[in-house]
N, CA and C atoms as a LAMMPS dump frame, in Angstrom:
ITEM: TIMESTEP
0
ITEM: NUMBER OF ATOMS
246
ITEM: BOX BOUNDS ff ff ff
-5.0000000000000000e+02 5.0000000000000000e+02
-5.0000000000000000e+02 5.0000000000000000e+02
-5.0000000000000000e+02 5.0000000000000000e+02
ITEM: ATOMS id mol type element x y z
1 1 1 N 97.311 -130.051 280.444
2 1 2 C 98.639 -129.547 280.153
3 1 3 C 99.643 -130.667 280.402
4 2 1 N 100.727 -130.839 279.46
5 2 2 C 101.675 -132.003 279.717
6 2 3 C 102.586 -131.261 280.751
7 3 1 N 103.185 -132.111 281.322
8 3 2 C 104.714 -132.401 281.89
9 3 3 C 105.964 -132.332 281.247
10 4 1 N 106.579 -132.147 281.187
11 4 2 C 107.684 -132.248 280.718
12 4 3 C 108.089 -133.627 280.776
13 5 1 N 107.458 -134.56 282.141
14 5 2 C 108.17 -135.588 282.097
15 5 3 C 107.471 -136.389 281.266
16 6 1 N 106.211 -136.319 280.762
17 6 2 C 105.291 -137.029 279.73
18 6 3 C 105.8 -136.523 278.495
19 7 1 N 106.853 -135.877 278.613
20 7 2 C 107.808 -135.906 276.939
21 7 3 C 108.342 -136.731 276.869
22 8 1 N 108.453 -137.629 274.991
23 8 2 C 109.204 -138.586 275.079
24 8 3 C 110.916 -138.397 275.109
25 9 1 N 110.498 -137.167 274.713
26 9 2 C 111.753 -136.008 274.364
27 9 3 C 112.427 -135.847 275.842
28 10 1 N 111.88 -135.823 276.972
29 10 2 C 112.079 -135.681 278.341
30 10 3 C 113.765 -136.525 278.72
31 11 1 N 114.627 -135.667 278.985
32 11 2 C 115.607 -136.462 279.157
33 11 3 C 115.729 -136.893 280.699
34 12 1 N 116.382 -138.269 280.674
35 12 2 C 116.638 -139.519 281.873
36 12 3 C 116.842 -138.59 283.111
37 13 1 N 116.188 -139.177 284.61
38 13 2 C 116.813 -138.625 285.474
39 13 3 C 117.839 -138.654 285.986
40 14 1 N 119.009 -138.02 286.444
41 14 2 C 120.26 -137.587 287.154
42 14 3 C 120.838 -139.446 287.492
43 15 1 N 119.211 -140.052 288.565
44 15 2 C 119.903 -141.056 288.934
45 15 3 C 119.227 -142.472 288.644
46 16 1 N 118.937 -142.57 287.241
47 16 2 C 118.881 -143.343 286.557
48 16 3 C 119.504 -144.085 285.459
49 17 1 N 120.827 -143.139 285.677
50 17 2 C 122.079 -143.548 284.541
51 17 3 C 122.866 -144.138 285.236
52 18 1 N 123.001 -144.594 286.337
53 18 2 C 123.852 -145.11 286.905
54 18 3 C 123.664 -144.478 288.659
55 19 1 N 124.955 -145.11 289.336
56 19 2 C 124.895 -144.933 290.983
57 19 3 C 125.15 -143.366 291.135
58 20 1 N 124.606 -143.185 291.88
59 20 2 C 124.731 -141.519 292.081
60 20 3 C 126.231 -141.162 292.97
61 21 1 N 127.008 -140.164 292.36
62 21 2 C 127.959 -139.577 293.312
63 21 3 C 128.324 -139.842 294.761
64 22 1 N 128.999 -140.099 294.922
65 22 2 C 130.03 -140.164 296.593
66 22 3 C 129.78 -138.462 297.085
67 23 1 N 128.74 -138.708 298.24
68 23 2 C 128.578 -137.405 298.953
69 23 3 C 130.055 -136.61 299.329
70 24 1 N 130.117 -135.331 298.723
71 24 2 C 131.343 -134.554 299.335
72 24 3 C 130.88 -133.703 300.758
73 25 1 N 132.377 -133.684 301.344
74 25 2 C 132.099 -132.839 302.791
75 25 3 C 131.757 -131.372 302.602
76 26 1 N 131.219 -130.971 303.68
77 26 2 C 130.763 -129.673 303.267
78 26 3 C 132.134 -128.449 303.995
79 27 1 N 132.848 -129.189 304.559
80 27 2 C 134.106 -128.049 305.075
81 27 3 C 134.043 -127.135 303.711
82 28 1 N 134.286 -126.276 304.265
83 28 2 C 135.073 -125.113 303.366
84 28 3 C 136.557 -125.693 302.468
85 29 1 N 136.434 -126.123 300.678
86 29 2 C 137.562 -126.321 299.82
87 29 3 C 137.985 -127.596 300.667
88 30 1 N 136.968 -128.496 301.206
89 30 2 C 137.432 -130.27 301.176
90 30 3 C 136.369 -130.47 299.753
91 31 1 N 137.412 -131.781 299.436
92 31 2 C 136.406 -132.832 298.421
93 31 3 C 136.431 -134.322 299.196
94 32 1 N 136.537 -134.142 299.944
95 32 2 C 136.756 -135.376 300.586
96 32 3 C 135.221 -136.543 300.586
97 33 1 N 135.383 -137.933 300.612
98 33 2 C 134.09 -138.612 300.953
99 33 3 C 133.482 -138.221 302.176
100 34 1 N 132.307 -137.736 301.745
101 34 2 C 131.373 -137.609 303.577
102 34 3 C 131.183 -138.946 303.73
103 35 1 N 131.406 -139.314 305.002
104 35 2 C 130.851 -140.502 305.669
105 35 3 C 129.703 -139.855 307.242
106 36 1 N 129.478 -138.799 307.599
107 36 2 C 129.108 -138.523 308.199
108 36 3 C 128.219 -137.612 307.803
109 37 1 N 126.723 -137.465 308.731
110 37 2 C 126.042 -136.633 308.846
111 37 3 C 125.866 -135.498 309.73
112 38 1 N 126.142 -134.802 309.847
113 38 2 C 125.712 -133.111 310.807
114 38 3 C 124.728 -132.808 310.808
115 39 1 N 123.672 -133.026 312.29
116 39 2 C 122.405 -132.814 311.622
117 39 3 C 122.036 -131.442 312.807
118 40 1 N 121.325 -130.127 312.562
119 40 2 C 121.348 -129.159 312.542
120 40 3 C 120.278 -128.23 312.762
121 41 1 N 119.77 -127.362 313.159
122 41 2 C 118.701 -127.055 313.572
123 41 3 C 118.734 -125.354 313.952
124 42 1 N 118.493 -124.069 313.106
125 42 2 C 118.803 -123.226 313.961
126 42 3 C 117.237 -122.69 314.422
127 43 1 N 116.907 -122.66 315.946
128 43 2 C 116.107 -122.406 316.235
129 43 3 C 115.053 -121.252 316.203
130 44 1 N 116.298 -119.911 315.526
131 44 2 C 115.861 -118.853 315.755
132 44 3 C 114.772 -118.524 314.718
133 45 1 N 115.112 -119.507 313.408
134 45 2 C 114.929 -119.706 311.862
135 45 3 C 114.187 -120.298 311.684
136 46 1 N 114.395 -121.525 312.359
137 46 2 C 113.662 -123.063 311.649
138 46 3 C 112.608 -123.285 312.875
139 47 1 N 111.594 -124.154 312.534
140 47 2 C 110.628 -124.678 313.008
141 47 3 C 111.106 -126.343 313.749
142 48 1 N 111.039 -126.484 314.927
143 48 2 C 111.562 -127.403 315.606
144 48 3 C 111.746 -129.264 314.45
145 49 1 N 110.907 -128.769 313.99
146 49 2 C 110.984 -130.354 312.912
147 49 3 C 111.833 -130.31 311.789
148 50 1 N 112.06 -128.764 311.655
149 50 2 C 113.15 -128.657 310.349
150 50 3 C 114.064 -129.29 310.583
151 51 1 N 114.98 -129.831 309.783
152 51 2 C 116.437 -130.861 310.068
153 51 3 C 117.276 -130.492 308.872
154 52 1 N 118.645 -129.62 308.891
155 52 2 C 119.391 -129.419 308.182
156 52 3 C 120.176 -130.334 308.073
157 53 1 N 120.983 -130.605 307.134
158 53 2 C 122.491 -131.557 307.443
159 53 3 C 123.961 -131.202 306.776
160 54 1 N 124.702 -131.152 307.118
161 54 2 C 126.121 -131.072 306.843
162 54 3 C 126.691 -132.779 306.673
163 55 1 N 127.288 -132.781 305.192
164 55 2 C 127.778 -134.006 305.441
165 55 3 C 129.375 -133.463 305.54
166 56 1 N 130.191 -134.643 306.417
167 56 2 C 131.526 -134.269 307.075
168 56 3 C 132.325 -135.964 306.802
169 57 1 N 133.324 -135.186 306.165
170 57 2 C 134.695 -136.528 306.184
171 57 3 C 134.59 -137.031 307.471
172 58 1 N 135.814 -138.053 307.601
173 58 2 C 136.119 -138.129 309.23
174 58 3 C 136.689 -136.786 309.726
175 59 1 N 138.02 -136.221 308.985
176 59 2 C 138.474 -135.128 309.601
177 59 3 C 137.863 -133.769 310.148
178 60 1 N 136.542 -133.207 308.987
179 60 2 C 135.968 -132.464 309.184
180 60 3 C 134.75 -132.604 310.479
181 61 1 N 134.331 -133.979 310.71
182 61 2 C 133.587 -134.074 311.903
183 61 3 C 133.396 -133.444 312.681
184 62 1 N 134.399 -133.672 313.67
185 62 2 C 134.547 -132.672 314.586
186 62 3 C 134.367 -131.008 314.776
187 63 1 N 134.94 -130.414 313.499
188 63 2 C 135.308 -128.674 313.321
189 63 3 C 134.021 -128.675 312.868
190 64 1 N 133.288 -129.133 312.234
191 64 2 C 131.835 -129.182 312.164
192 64 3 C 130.635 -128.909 313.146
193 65 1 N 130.802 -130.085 313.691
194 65 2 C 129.598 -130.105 315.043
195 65 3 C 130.302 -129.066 315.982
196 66 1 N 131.658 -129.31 316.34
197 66 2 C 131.802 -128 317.473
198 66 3 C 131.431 -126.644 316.748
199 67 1 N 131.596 -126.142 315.512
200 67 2 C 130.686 -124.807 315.441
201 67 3 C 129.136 -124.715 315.476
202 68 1 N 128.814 -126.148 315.309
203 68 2 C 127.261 -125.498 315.45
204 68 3 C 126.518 -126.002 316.949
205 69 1 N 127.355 -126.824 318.003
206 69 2 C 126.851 -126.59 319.058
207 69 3 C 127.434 -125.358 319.799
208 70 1 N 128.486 -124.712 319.482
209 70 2 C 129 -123.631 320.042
210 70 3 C 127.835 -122.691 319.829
211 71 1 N 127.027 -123.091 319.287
212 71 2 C 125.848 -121.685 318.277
213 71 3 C 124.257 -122.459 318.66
214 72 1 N 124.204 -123.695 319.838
215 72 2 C 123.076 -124.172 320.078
216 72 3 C 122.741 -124.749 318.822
217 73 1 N 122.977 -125.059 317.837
218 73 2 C 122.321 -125.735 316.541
219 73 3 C 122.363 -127.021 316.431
220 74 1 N 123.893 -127.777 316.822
221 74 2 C 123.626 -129.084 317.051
222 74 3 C 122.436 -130.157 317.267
223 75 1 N 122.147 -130.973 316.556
224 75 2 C 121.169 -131.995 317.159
225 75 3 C 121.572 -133.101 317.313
226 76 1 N 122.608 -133.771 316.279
227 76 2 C 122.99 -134.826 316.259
228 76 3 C 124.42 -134.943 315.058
229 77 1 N 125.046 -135.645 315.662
230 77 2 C 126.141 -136.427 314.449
231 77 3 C 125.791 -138.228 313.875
232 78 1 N 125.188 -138.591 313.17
233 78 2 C 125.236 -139.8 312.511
234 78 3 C 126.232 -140.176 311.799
235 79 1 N 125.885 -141.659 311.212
236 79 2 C 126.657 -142.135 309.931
237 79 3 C 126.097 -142.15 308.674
238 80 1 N 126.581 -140.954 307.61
239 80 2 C 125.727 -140.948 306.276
240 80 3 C 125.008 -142.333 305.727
241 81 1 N 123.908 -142.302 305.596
242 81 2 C 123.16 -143.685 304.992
243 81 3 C 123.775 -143.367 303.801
244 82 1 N 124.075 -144.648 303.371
245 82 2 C 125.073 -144.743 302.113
246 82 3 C 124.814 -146.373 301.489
């Protein structure tokens, strides 16, 4: 059985036309550049190796990680690999 991607007909991937998109923050109605990662974990849900992420402007940083360590979810704040 073919692939779709063994069509010649198969159109280009997303990020092969060029550089892919400037990550947006995940606040609620920002478009802002994420430069940051939120990285996330809810225990009750996820399996200790699962790793969610929130990416966060500078501004949103903060209002970010304080709701999800307020909620034990926190694991870490990084700098988006970019």
């Amino acid at each position: 059985m073919a692939h779709i991607s063994d069509s010649a007909d198969a159109p280009e991937t997303a990020g092969s036309a060029g550089p892919e998109p400037a990550p947006v923050c995940s606040a609620r109605g920002c478009r802002a550049t994420a430069l940051w990662a939120v990285v996330w974990n809810n225990p009750r849900i996820h399996t200790p190796d699962r790793e969610k992420i929130w990416a966060a402007c500078d501004e949103h940083r903060t209002t970010l990680a304080d709701f999800l360590s307020a909620r034990s979810m926190l694991l870490r704040v990084e700098p988006l690999a970019g």
